[in-house]
Z-matrix of the N, CA and C atoms (Angstrom, degrees):
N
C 1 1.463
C 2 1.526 1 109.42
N 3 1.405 2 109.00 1 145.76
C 4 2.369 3 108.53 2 -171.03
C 5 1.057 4 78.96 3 -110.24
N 6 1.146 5 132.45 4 127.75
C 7 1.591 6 159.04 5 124.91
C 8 1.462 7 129.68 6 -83.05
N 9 1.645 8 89.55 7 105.46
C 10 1.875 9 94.00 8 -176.38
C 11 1.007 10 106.56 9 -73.05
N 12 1.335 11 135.84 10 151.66
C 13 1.593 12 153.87 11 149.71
C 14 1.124 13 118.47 12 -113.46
N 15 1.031 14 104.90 13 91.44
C 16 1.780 15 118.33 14 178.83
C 17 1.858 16 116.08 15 -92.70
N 18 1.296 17 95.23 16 83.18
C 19 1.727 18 103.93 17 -172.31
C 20 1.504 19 119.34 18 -144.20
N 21 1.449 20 127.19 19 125.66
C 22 1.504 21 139.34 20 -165.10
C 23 1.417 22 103.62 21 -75.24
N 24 1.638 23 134.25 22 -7.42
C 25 1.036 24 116.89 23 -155.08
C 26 1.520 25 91.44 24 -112.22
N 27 1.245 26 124.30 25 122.15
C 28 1.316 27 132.08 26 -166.26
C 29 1.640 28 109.68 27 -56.67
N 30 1.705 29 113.81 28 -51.48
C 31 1.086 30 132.27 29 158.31
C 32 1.134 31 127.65 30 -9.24
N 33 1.442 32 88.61 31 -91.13
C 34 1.858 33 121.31 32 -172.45
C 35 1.752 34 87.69 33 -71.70
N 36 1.361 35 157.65 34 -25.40
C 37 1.267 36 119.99 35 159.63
C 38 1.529 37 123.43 36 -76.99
N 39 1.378 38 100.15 37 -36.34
C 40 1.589 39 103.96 38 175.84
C 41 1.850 40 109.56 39 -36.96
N 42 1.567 41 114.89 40 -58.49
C 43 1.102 42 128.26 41 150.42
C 44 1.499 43 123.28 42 -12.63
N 45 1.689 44 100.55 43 -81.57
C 46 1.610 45 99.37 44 167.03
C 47 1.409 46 139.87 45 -30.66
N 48 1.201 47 98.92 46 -57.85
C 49 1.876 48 131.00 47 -176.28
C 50 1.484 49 85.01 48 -63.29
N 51 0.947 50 123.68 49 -67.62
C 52 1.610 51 108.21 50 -165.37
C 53 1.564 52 125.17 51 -63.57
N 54 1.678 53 107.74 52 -30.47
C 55 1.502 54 104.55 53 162.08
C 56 1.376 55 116.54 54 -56.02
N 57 1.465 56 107.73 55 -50.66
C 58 1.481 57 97.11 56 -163.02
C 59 1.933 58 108.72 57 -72.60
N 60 1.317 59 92.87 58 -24.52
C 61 1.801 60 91.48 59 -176.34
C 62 1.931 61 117.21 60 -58.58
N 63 1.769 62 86.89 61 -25.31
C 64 1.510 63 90.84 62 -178.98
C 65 1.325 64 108.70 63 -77.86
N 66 1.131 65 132.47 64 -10.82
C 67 1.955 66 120.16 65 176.97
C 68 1.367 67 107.55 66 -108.26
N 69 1.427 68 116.73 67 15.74
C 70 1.417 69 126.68 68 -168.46
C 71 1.616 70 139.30 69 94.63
N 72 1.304 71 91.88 70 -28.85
C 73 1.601 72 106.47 71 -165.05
C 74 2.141 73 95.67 72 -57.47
N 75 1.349 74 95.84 73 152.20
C 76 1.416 75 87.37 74 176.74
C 77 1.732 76 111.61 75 -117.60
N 78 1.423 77 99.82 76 105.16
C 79 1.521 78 93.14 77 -179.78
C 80 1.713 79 121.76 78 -94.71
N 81 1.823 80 102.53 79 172.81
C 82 1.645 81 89.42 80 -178.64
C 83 1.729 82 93.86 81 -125.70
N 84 1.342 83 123.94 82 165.16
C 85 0.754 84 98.86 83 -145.57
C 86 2.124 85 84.62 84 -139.47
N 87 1.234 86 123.90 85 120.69
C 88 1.764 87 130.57 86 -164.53
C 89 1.460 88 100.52 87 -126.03
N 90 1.398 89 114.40 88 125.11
C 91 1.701 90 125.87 89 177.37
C 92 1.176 91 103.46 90 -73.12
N 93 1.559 92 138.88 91 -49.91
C 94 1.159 93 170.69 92 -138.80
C 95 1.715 94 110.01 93 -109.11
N 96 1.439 95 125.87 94 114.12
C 97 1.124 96 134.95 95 163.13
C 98 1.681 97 118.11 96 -54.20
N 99 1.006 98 140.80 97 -29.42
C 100 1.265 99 142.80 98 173.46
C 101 1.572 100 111.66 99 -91.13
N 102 1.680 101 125.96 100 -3.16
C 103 0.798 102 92.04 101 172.29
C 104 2.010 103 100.57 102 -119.94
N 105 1.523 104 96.99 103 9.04
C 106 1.549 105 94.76 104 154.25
C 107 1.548 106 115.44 105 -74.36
N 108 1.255 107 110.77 106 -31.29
C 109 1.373 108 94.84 107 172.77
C 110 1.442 109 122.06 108 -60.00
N 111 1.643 110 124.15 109 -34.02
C 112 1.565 111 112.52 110 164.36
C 113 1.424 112 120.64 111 -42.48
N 114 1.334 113 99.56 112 -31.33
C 115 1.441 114 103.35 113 -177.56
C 116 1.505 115 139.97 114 -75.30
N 117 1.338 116 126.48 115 -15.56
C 118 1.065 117 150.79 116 -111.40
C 119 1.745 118 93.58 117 -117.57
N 120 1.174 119 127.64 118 -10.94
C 121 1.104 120 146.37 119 -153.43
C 122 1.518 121 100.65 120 -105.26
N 123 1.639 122 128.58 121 -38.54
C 124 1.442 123 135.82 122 -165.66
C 125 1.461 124 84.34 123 -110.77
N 126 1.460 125 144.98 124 3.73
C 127 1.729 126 110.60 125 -167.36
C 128 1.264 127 124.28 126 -109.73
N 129 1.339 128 136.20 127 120.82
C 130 2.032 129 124.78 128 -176.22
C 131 1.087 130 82.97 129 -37.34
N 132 1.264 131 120.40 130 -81.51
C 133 1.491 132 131.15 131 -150.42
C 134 1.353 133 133.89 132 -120.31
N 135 1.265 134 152.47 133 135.66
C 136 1.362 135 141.75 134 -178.96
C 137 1.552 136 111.83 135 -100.07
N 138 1.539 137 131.01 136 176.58
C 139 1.112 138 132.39 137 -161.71
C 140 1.569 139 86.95 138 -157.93
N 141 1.363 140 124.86 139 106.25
C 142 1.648 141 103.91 140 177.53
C 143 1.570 142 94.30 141 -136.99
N 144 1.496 143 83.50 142 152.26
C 145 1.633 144 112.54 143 169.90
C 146 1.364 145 109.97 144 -69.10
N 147 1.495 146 140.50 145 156.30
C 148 1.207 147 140.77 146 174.21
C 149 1.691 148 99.33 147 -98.09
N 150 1.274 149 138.81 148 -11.60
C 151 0.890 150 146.36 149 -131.91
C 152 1.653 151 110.88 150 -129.33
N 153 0.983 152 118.13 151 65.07
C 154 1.843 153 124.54 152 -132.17
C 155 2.040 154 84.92 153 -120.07
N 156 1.078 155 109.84 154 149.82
C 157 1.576 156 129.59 155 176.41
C 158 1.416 157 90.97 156 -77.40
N 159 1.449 158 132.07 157 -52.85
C 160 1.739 159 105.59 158 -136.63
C 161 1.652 160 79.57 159 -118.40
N 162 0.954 161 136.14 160 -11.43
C 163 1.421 162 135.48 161 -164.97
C 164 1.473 163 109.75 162 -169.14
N 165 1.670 164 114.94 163 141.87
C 166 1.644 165 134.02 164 172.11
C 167 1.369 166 98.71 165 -52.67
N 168 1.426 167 117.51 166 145.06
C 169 1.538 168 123.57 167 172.67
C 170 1.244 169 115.93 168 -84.59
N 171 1.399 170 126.63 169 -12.50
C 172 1.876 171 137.30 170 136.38
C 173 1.916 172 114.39 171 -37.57
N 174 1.530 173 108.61 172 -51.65
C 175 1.517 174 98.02 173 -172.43
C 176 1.580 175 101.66 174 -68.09
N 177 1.505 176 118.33 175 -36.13
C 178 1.565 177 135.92 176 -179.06
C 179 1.568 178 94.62 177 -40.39
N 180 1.359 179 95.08 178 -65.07
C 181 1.778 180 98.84 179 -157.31
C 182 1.630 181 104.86 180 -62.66
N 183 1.511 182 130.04 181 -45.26
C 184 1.415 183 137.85 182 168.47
C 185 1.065 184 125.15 183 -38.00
N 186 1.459 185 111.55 184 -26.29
C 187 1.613 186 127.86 185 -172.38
C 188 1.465 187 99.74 186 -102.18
N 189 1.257 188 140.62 187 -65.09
C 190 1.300 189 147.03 188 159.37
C 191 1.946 190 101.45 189 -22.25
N 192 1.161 191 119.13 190 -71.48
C 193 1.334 192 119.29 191 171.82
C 194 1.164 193 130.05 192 -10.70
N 195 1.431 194 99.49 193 -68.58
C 196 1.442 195 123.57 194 -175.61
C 197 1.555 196 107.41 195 -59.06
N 198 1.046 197 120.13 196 -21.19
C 199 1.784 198 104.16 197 -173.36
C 200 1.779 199 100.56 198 -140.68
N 201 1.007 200 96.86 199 9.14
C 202 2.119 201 96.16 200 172.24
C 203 1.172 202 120.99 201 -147.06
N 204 1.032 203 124.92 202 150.34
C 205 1.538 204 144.01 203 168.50
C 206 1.855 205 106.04 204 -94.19
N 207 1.134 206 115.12 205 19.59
C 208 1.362 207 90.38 206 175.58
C 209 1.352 208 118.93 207 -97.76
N 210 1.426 209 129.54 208 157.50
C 211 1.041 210 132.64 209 -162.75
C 212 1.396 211 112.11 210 -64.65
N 213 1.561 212 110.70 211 143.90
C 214 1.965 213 104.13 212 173.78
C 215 1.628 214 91.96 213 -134.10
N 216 1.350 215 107.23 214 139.01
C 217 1.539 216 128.35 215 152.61
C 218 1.181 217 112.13 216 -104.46
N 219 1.508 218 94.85 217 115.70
C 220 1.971 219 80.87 218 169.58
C 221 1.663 220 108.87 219 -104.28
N 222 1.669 221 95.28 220 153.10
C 223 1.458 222 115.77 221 -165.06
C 224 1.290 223 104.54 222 -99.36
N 225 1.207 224 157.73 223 50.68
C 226 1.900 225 145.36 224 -164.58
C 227 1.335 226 133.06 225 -124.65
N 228 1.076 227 133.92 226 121.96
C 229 1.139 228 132.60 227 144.95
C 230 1.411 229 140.49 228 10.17
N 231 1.362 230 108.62 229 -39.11
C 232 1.157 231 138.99 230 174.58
C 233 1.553 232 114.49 231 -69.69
N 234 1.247 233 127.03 232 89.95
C 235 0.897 234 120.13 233 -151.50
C 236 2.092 235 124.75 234 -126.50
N 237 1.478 236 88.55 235 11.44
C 238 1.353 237 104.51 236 179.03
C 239 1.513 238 110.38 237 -87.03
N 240 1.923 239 101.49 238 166.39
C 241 1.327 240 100.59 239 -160.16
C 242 2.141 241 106.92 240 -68.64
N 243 1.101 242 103.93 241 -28.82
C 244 1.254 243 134.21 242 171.23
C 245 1.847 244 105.94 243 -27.75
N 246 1.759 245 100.93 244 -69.14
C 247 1.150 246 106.25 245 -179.72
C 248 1.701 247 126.19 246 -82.99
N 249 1.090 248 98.07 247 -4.44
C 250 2.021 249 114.80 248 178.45
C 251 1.415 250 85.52 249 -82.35
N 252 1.426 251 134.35 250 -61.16
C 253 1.389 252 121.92 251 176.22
C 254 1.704 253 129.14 252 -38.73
N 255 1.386 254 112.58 253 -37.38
C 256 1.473 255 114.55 254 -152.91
C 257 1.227 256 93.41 255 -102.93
N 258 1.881 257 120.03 256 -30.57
C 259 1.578 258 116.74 257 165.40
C 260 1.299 259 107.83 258 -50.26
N 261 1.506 260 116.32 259 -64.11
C 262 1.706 261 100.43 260 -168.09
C 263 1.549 262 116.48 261 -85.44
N 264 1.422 263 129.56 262 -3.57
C 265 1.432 264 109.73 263 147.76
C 266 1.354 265 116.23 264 -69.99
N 267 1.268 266 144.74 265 -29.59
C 268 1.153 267 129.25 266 155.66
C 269 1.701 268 141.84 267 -59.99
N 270 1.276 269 93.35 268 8.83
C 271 1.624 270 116.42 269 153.80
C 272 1.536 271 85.66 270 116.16
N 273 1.064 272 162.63 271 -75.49
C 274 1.270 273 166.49 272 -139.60
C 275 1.488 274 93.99 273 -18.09
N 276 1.511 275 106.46 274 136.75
C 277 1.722 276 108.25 275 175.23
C 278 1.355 277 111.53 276 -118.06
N 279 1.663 278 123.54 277 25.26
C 280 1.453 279 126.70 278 153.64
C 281 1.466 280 88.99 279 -164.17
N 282 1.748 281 87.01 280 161.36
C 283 1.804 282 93.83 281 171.19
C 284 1.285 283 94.14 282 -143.42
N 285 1.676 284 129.42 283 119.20
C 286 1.560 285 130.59 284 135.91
C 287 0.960 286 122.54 285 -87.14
N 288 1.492 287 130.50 286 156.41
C 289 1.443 288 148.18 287 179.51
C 290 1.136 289 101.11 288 -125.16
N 291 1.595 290 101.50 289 126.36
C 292 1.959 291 112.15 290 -165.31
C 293 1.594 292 84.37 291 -80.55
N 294 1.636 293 106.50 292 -179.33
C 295 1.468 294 98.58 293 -20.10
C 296 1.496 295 113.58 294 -88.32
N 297 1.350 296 102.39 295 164.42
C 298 1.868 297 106.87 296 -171.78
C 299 1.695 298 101.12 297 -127.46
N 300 1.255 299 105.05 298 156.46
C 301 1.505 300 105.55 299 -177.78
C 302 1.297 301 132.82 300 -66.22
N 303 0.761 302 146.57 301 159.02
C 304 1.912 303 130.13 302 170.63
C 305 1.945 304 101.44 303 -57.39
N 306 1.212 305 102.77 304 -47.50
C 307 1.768 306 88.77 305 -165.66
C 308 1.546 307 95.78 306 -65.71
N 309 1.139 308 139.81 307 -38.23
C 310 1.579 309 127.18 308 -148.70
C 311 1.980 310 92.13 309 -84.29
N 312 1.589 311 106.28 310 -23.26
C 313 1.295 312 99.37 311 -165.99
C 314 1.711 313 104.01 312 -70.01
N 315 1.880 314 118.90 313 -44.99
C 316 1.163 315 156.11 314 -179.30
C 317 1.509 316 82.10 315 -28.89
N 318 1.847 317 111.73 316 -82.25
C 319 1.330 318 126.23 317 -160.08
C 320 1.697 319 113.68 318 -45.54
N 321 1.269 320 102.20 319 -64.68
C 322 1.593 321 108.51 320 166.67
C 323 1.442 322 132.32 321 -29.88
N 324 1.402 323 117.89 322 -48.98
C 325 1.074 324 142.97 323 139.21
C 326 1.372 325 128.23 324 -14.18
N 327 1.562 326 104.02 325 -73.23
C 328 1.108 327 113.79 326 176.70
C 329 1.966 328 121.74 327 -82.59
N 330 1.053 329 105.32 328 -16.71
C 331 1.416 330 126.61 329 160.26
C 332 1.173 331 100.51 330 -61.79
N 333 0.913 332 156.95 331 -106.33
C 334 1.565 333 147.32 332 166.90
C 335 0.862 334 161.03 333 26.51
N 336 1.375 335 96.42 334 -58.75
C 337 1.418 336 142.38 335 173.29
C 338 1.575 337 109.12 336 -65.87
N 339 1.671 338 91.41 337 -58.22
C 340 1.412 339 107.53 338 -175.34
C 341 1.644 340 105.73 339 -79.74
N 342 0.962 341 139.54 340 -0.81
C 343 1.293 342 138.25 341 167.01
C 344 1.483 343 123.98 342 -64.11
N 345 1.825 344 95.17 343 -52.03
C 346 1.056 345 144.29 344 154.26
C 347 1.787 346 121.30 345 -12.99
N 348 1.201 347 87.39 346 -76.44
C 349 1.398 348 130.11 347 -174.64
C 350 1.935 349 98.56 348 -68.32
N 351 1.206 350 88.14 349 -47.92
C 352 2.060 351 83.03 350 -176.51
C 353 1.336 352 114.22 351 -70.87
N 354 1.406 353 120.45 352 -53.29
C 355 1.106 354 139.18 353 144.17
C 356 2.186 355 117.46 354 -15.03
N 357 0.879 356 85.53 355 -34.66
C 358 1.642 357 94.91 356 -170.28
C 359 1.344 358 87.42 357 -75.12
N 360 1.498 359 98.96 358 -58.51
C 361 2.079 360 111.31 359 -166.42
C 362 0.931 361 101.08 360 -63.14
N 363 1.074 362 144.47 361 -15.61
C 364 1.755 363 118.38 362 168.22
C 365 1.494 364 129.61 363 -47.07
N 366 1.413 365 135.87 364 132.51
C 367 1.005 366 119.74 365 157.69
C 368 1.686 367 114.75 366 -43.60
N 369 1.651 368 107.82 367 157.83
C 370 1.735 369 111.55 368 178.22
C 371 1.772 370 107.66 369 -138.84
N 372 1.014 371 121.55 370 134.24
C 373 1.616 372 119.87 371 -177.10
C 374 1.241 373 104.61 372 -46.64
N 375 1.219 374 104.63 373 165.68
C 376 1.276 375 120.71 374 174.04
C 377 1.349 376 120.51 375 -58.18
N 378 1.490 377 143.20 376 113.26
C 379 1.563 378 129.13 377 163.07
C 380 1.222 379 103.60 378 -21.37
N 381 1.226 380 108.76 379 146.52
C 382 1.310 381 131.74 380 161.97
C 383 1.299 382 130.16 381 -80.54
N 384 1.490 383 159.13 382 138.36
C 385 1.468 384 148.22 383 -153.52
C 386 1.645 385 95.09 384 -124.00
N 387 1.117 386 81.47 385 138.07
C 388 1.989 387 93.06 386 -162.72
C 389 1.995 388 108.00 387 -119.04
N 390 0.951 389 100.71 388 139.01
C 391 1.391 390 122.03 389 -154.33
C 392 1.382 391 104.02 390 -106.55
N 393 1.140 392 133.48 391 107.48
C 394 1.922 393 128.77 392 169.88
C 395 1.426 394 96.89 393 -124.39
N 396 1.247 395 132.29 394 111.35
C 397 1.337 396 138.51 395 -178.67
C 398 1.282 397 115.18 396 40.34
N 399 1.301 398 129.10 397 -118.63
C 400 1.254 399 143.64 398 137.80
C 401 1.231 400 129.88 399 -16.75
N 402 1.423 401 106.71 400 -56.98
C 403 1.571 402 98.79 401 178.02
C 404 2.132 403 125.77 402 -101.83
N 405 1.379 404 109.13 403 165.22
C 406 0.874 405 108.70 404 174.32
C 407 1.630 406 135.42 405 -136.98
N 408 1.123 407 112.37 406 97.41
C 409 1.418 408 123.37 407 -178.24
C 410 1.738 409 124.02 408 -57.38
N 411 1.329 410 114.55 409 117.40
C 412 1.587 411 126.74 410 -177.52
C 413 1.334 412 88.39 411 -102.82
N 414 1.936 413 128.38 412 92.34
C 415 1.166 414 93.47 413 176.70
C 416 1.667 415 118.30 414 -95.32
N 417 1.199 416 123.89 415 22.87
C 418 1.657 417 157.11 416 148.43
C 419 1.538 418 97.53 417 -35.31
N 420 1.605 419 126.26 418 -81.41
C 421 0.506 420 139.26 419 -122.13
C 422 1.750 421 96.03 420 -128.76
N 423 1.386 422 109.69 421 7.26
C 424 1.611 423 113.76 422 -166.34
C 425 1.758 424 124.23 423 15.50
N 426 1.490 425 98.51 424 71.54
C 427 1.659 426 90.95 425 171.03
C 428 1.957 427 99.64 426 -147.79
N 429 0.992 428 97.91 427 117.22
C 430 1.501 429 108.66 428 -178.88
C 431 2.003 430 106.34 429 -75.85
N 432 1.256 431 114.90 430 116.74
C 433 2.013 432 124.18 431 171.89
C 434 1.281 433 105.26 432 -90.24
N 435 1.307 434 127.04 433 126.53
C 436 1.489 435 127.21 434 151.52
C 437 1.696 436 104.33 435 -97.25
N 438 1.414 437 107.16 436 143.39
C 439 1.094 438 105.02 437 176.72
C 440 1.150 439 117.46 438 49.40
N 441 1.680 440 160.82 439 33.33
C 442 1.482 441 133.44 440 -129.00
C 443 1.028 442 134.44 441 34.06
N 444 1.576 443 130.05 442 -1.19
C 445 1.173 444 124.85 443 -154.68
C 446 1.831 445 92.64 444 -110.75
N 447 1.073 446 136.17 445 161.09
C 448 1.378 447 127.95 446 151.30
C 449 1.646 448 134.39 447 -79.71
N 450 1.124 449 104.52 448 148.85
C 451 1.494 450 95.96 449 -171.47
C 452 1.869 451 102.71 450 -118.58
N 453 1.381 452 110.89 451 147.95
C 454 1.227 453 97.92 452 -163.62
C 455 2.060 454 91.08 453 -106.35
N 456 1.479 455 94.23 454 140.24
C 457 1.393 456 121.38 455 -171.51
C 458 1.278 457 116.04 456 -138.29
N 459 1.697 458 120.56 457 124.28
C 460 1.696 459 134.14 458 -174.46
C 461 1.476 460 86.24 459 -62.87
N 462 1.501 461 100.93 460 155.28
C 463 1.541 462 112.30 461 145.57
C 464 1.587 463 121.44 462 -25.21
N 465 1.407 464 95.31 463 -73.00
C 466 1.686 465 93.69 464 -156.65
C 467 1.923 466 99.35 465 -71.45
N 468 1.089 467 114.03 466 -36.11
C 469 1.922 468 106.29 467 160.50
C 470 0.956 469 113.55 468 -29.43
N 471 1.366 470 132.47 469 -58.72
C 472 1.300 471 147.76 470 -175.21
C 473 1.672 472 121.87 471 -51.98
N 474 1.361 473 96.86 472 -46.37
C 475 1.399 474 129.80 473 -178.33
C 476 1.773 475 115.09 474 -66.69
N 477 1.146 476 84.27 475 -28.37
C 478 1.340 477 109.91 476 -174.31
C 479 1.784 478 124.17 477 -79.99
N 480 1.706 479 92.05 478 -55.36
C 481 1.068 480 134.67 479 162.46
C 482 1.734 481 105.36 480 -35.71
N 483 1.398 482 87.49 481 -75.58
C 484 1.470 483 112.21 482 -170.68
C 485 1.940 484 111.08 483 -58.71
N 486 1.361 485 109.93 484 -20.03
C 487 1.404 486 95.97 485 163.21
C 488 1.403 487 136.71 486 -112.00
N 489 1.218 488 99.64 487 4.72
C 490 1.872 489 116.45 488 157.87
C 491 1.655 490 108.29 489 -57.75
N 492 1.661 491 96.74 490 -58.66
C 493 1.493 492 112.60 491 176.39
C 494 1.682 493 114.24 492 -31.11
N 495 1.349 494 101.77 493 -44.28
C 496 1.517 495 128.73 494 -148.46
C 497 1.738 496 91.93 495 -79.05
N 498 1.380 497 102.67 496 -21.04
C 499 1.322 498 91.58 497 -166.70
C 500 1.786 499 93.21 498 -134.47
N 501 1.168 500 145.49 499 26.35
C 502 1.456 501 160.48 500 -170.02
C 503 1.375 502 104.49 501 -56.69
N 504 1.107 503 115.79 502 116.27
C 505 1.894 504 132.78 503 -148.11
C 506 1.508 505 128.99 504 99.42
N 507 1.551 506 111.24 505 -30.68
C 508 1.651 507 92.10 506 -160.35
C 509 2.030 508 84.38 507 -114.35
N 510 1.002 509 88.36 508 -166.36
C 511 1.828 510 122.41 509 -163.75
C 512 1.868 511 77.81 510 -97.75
N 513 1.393 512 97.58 511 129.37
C 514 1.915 513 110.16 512 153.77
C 515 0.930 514 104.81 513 -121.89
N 516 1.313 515 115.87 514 132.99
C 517 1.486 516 129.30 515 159.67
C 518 1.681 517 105.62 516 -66.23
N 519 1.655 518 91.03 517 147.59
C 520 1.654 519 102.47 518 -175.86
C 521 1.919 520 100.71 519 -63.70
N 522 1.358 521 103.34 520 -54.00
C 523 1.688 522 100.34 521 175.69
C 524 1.650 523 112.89 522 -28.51
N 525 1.404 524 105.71 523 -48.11
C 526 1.468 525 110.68 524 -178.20
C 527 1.406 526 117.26 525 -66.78
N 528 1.304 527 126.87 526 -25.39
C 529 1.570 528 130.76 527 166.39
C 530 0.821 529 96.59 528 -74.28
N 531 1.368 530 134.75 529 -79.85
C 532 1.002 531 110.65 530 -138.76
C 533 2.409 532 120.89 531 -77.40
N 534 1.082 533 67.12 532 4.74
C 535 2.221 534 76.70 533 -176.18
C 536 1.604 535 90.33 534 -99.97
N 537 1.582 536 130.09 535 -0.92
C 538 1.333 537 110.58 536 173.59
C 539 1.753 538 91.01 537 -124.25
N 540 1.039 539 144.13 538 11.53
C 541 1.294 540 127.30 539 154.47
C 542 1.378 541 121.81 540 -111.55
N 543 1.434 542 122.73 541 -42.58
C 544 1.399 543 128.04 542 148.93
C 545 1.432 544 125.86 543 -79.48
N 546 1.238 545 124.32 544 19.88
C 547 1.346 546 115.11 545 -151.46
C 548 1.625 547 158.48 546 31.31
N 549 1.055 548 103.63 547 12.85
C 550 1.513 549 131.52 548 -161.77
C 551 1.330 550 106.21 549 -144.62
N 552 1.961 551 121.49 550 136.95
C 553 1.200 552 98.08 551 171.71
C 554 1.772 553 110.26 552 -114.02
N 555 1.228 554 92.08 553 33.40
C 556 1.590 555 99.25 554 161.25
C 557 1.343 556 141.00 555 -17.22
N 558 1.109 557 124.42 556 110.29
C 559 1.533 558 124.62 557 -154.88
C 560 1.595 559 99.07 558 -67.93
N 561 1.584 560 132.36 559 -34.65
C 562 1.062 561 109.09 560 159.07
C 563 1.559 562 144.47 561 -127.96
N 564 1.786 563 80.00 562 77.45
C 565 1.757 564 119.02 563 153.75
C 566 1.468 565 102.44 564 -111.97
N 567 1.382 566 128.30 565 1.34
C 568 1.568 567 125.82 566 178.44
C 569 2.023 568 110.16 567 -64.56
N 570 1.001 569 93.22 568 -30.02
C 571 1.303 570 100.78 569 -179.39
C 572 1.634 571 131.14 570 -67.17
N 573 1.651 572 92.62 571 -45.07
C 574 1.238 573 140.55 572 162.23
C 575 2.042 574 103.66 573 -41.53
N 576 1.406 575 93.59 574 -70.98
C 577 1.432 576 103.52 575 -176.09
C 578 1.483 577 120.76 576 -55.10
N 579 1.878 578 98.90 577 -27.22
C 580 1.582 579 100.10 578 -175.47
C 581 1.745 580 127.13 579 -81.92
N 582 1.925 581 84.57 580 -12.69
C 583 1.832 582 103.45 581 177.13
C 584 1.558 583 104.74 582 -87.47
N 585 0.879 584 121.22 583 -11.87
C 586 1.559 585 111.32 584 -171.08
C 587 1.857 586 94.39 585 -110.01
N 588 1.116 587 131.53 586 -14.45
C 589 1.858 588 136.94 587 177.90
C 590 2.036 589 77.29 588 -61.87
N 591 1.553 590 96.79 589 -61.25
C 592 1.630 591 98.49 590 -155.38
C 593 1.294 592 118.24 591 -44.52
N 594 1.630 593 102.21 592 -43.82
C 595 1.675 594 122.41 593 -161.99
C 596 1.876 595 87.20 594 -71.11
N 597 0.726 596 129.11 595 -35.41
C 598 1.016 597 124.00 596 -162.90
C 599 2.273 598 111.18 597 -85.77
N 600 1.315 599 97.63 598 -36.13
C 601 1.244 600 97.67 599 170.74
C 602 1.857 601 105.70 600 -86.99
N 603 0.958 602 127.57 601 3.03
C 604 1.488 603 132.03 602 162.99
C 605 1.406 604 111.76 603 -88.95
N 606 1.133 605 117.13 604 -40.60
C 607 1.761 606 103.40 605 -178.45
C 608 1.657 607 105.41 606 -79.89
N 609 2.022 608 112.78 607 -47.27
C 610 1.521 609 100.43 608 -176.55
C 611 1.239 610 130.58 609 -96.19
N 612 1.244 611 105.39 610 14.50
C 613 1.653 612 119.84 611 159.37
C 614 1.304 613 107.38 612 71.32
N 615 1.663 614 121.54 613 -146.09
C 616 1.220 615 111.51 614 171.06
C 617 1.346 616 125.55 615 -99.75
N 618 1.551 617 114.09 616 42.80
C 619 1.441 618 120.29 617 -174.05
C 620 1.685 619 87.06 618 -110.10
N 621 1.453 620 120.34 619 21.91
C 622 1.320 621 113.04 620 -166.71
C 623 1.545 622 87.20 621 -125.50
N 624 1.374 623 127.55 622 101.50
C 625 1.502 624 143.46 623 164.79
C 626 1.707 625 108.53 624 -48.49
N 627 1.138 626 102.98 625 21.21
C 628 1.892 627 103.34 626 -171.71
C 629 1.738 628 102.13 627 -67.36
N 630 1.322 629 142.51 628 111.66
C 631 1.792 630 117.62 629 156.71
C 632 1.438 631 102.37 630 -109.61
N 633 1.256 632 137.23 631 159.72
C 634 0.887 633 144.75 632 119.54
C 635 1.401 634 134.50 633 -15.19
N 636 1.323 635 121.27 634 124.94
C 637 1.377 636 117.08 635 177.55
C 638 1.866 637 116.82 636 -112.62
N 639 1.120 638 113.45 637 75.55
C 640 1.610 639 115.66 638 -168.53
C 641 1.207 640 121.24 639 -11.02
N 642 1.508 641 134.04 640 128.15
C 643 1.462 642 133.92 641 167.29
C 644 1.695 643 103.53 642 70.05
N 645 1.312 644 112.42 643 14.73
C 646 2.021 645 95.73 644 -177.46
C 647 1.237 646 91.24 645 -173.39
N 648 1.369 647 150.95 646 17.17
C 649 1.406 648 132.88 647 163.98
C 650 1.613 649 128.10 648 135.13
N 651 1.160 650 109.53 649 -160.01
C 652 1.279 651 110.95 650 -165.76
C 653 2.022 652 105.91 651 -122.30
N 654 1.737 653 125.34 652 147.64
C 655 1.119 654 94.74 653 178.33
C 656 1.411 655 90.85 654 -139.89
N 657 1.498 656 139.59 655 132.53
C 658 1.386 657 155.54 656 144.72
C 659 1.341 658 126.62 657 -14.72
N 660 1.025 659 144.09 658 37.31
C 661 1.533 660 120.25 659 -164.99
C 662 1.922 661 106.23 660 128.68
């Protein structure tokens, strides 16, 4: 199992990494909130500090939200009833306040995981097939129809495609494309994001509700 640990305190991760290395699991281990987000794409599970140098481990978790289901424990200091609230409305699906033991951390962990994991096994309805004028998206089945006709679309178009859909009404931030189609929101995949908006308003014309949202993104519908 890859377990991110996203924590500034050299210590308390050194710590981490070594619990989890001792039952096998292989974790990686980022001081820096932006560059767990590169990460965020390969991990079962994350483990984050609230307590981040370049950014709050709240904006971390808000951003993570928006484009994953993977599990987060948060690890912090922070330990009022105040902040146990705003961790798990901000999606967090456990909260400890160090310090905590290795076994209670182990268990949690693995509670999680396995939640996780059942949750996965569920059967899930069918995608839904989505309609923008003219065209029609199976995103089940990834194949975009104009008119009845098919339209031919790369993977990552698709990918792309498929998470505007995902979110059809609101404003996405480019950070948010691009850490849920490339995984990373790397400033240079920005470029990246702006050739595939095009390719994509070139093949579906104006049956494609795509606008621009100045200085922050793109919005669906």
């Amino acid at each position: 199992m890859r377990i991110l640990v996203v924590e500034d305190d050299p210590s308390v991760a050194e710590a981490l990494v070594d619990a989890f290395q001792d039952v096998g699991w292989t974790p990686t281990h980022c001081s820096r909130g932006d560059d767990g987000l590169h990460q965020i794409a390969g991990a079962d599970l994350v483990v984050l500090d609230l307590g981040l140098p370049d950014m709050d481990g709240l904006d971390f978790l808000r951003t993570v939200r928006r484009v994953s289901t993977v599990p987060v424990l948060v690890l912090t200091a922070r330990d009022s009833d105040g902040s146990v609230v705003l961790g798990l409305r901000a999606g967090a699906d456990d909260y400890l306040v160090k310090p905590v033991g290795r076994a209670v951390l182990l268990a949690r962990v693995h509670a999680l995981v396995r939640r996780s994991r059942m949750a996965s096994a569920e059967p899930r309805p069918a995608e839904r097939v989505v309609t923008l004028g003219e065209l029609s998206v199976d995103v089940a089945a990834r194949t975009v129809h104009r008119g009845g006709s098919p339209v031919s679309v790369t993977a990552t178009e698709f990918d792309l495609l498929a998470a505007l859909i995902a979110r059809t009404g609101e404003a996405v931030s480019r950070d948010e494309l691009l850490l849920q189609v490339w995984g990373t929101p790397a400033v240079g995949k920005s470029r990246s994001l702006d050739f595939f908006v095009t390719a994509l308003r070139s093949k579906l014309g104006r049956d494609l509700p795509l606008q621009t949202v100045r200085g922050y993104g793109f919005r669906l519908g």
